[in-house]
C-alpha positions as CSV (number, residue, x, y, z in Angstrom):
1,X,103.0,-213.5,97.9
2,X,103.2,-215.4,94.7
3,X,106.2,-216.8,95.4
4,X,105.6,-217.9,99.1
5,X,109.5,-216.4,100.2
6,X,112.4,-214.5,98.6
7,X,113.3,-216.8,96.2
8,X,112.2,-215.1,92.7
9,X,115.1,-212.9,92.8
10,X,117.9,-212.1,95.2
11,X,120.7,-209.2,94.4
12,X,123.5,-209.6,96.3
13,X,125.6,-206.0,96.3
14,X,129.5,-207.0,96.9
15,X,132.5,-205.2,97.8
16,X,133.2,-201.4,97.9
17,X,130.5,-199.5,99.7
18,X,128.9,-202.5,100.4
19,X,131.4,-204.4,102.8
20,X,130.5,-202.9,105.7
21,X,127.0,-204.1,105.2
22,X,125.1,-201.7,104.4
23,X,123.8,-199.7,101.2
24,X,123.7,-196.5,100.0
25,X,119.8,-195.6,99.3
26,X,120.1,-194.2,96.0
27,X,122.1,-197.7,94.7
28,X,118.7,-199.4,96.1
29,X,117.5,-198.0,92.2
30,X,119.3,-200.6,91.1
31,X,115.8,-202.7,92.1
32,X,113.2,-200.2,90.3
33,X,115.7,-201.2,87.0
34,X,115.4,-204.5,87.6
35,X,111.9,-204.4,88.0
36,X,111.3,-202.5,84.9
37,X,113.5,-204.8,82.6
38,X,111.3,-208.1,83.9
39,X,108.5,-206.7,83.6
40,X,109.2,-205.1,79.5
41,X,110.7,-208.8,78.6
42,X,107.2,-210.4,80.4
43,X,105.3,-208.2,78.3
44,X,107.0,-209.3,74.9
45,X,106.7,-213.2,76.0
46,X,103.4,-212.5,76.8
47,X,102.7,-210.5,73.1
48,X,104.4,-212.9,71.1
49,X,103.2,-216.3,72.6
50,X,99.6,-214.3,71.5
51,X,100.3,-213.0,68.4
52,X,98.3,-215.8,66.2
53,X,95.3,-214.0,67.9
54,X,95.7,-210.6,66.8
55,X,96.7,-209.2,69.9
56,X,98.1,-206.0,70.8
57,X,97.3,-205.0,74.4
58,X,98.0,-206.3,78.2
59,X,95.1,-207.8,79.8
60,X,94.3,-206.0,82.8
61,X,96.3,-206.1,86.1
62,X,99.3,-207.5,84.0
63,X,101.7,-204.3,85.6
64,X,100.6,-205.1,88.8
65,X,101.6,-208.4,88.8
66,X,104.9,-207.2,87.9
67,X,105.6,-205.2,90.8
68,X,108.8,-207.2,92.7
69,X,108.5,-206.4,96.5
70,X,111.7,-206.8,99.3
71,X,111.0,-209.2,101.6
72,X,114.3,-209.9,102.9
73,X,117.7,-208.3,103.8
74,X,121.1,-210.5,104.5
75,X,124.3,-209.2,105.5
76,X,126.5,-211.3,103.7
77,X,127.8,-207.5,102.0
78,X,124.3,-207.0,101.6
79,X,121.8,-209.4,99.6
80,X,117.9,-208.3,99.1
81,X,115.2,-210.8,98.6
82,X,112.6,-209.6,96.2
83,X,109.2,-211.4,96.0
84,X,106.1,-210.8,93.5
85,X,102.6,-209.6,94.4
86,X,99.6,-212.6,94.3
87,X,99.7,-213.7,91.2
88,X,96.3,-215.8,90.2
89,X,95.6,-214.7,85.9
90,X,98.1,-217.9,85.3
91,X,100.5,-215.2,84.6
92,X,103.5,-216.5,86.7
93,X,105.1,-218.3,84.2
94,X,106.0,-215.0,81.7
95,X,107.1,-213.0,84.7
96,X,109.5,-216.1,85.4
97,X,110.5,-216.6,81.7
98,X,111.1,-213.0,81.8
99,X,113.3,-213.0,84.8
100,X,115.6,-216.1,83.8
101,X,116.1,-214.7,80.2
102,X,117.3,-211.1,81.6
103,X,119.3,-213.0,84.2
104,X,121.3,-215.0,80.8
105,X,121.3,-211.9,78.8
106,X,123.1,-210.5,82.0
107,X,125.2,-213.1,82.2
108,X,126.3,-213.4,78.9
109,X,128.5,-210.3,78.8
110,X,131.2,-212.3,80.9
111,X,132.5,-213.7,78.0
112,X,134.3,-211.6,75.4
113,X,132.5,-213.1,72.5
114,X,129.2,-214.2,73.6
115,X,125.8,-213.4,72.4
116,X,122.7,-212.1,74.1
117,X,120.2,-215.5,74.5
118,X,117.4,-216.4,71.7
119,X,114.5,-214.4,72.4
120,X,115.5,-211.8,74.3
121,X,113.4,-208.6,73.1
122,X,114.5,-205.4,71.4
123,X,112.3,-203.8,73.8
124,X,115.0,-204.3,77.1
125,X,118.2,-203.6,75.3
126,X,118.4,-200.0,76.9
127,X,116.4,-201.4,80.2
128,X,119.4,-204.6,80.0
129,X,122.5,-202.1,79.9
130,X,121.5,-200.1,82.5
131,X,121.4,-202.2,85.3
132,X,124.6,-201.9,87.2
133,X,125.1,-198.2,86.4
134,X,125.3,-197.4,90.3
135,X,128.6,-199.4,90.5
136,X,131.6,-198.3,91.3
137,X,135.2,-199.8,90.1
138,X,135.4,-202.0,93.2
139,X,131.7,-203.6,93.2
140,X,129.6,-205.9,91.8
141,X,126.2,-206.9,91.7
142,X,124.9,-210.6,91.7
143,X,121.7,-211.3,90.4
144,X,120.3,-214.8,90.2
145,X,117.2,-216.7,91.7
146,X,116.4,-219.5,93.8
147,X,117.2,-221.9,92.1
148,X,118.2,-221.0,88.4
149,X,121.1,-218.8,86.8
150,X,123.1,-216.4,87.8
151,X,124.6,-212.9,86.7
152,X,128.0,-211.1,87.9
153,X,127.7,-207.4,86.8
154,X,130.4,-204.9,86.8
155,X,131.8,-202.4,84.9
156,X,133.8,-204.6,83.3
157,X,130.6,-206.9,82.2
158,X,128.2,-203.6,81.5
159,X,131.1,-202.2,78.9
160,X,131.2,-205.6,77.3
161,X,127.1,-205.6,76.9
162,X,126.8,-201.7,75.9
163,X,129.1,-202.9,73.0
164,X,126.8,-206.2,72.3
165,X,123.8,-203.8,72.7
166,X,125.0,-201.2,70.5
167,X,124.4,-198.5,73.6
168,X,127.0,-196.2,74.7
169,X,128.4,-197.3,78.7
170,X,126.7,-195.5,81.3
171,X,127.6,-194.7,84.5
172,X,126.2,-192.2,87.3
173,X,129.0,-190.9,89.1
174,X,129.5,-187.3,91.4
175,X,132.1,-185.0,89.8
176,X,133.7,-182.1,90.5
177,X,136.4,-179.8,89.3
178,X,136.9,-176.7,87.0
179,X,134.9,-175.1,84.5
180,X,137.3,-174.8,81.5
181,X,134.4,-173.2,79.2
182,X,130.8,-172.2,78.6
183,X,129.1,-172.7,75.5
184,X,125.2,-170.4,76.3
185,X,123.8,-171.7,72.5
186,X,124.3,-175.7,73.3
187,X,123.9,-175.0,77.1
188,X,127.0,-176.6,77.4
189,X,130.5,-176.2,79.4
190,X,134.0,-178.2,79.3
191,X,134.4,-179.8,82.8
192,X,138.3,-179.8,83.7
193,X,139.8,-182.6,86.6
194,X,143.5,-183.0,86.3
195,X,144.3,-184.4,83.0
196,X,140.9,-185.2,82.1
197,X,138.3,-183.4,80.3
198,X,134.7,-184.2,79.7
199,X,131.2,-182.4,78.4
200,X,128.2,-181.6,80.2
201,X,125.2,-180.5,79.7
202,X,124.0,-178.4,82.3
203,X,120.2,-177.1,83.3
204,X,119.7,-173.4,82.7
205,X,119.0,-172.9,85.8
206,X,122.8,-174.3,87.3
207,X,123.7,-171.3,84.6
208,X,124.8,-168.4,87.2
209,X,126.7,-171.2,89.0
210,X,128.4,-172.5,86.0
211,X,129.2,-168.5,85.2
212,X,130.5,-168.0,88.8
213,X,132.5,-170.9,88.5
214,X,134.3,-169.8,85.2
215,X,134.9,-166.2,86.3
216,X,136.6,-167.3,89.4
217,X,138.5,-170.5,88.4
218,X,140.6,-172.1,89.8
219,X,139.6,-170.6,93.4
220,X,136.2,-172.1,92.7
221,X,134.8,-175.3,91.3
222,X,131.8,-177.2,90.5
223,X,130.6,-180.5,91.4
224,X,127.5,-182.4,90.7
225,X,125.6,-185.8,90.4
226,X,125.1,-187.1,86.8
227,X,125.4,-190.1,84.1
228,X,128.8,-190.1,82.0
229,X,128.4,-192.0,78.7
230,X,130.7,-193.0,76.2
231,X,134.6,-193.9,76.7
232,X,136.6,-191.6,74.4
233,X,134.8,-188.0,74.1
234,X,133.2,-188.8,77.3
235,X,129.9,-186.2,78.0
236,X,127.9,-185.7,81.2
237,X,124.4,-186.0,81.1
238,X,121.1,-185.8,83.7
239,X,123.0,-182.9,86.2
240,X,121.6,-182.9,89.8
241,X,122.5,-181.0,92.9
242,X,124.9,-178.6,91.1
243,X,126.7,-176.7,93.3
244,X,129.7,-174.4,93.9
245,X,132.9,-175.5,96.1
246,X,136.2,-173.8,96.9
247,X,139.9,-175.0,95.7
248,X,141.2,-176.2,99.3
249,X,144.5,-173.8,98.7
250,X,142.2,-170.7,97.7
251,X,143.8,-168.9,100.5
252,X,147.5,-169.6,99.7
253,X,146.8,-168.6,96.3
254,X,145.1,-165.6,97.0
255,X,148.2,-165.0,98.8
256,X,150.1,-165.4,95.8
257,X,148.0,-162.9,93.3
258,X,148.0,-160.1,95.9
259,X,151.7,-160.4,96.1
260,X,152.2,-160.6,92.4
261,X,149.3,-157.8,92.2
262,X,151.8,-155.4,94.1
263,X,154.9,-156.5,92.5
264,X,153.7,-155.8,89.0
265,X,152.4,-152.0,90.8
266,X,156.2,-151.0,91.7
267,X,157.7,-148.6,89.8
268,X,160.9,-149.2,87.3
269,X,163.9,-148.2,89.1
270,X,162.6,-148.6,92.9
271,X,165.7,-150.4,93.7
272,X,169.6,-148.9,93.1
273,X,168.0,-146.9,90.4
């Protein structure tokens, strides 16, 4: 390995889900982002410090080399040490730029009025404000290497940096609760859960389930996996694992309609006339 241990980057995930030690696999994403975002601000570096010569492509193995590997779990919550591949094209310096500038631009939504660091590309913006998007209310994510800075993300730092980014907030969450209303043209229905309301866009194929889900409300509900964005009209994007569910008191109510079914059968005058 390039790097010789774990020390090019280590995420620690704290609190929540994580204090029992352990981590849910799909938050383990979180790594693939990271990797992606280091790798887009390399390639920039790498662009720009060659621009004088003209040049508009990666030399060859230059993705490679930015593939991050895990060689090393802690349970301290739960930390992961990620190490690069062999790196011998004199590359290693970019990839390390790349990974101390997103670590500052990460770290510089914990102030209300900071800005992102000098130099940090265009290119990662989106990349940069998705990182944490696994998160939860009660977690964080701490990002830093061996020996150089350090970034606290949580949702309280990503809504900071979607506003310094100009991006809309995302976060991936499961939902569940009624479907209000079904819009077939924009393939789109009003998702009700207690006082809140939100859009989502749904797959044609969840489209009998939404249906179902309308026709029978509020016996039966919907819940599903998908990325919320935006703070006042809030909309739900990216639907996975659709699926039906029914309202924990569908029998008592039930009970109720029958009963009210027959009352409103009775004839006028059944009782004293």
């Amino acid at each position: 390995m390039a790097d010789g241990d774990d020390n090019f980057l280590r995420l620690t995930f704290d609190g929540g889900r994580f204090a029992d030690h352990v981590i849910p696999v799909g938050v383990l994403a979180e790594l693939a982002t990271l990797q992606k975002l280091i790798s887009v601000v390399a390639r920039r570096l790498f662009l720009d410090e060659h621009q004088d010569q003209g040049r508009e492509r990666m030399p060859a193995g230059f993705a490679e080399e930015a593939e991050l590997f895990l060689a090393k779990t802690e349970h301290n919550c739960f930390t992961a040490g990620l190490v690069r591949a062999n790196g011998s094209s004199g590359h290693d310096r970019f990839f390390s730029a790349a990974r101390d500038l997103s670590i500052a631009a990460l770290a510089a939504s914990a102030g209300e009025d900071s800005l992102l660091p000098p130099g940090f590309p265009r290119d990662g913006h989106e990349l940069l404000a998705g990182i944490g998007r696994k998160l939860r209310d009660d977690e964080a994510l701490i990002i830093r290497s061996g020996t150089g800075p350090q970034a606290r993300v949580t949702k309280k730092s990503r809504a900071r940096l979607a506003a310094l980014v100009k991006l809309p907030l995302e976060i991936e969450e499961t939902l569940e609760g009624e479907v209000e209303k079904l819009d077939d043209a924009k393939n789109i229905f009003t998702l009700r859960r207690k006082n809140d309301k939100l859009e989502v866009h749904y797959e044609r194929t969840d489209r009998d389930s939404v249906a179902e889900a309308l026709s029978r409300r509020p016996l039966v509900g919907v819940q599903f996996h998908c990325i919320v964005s935006g703070s006042g009209a809030r909309k739900a994007t990216h639907v996975e694992d659709l699926g039906l569910f029914e309202h924990p008191r569908a029998n008592v109510v039930k009970k109720v309609w029958e009963r009210l079914d027959h009352i409103s059968k009775i004839e006028d005058g059944w009782i004293e006339g």
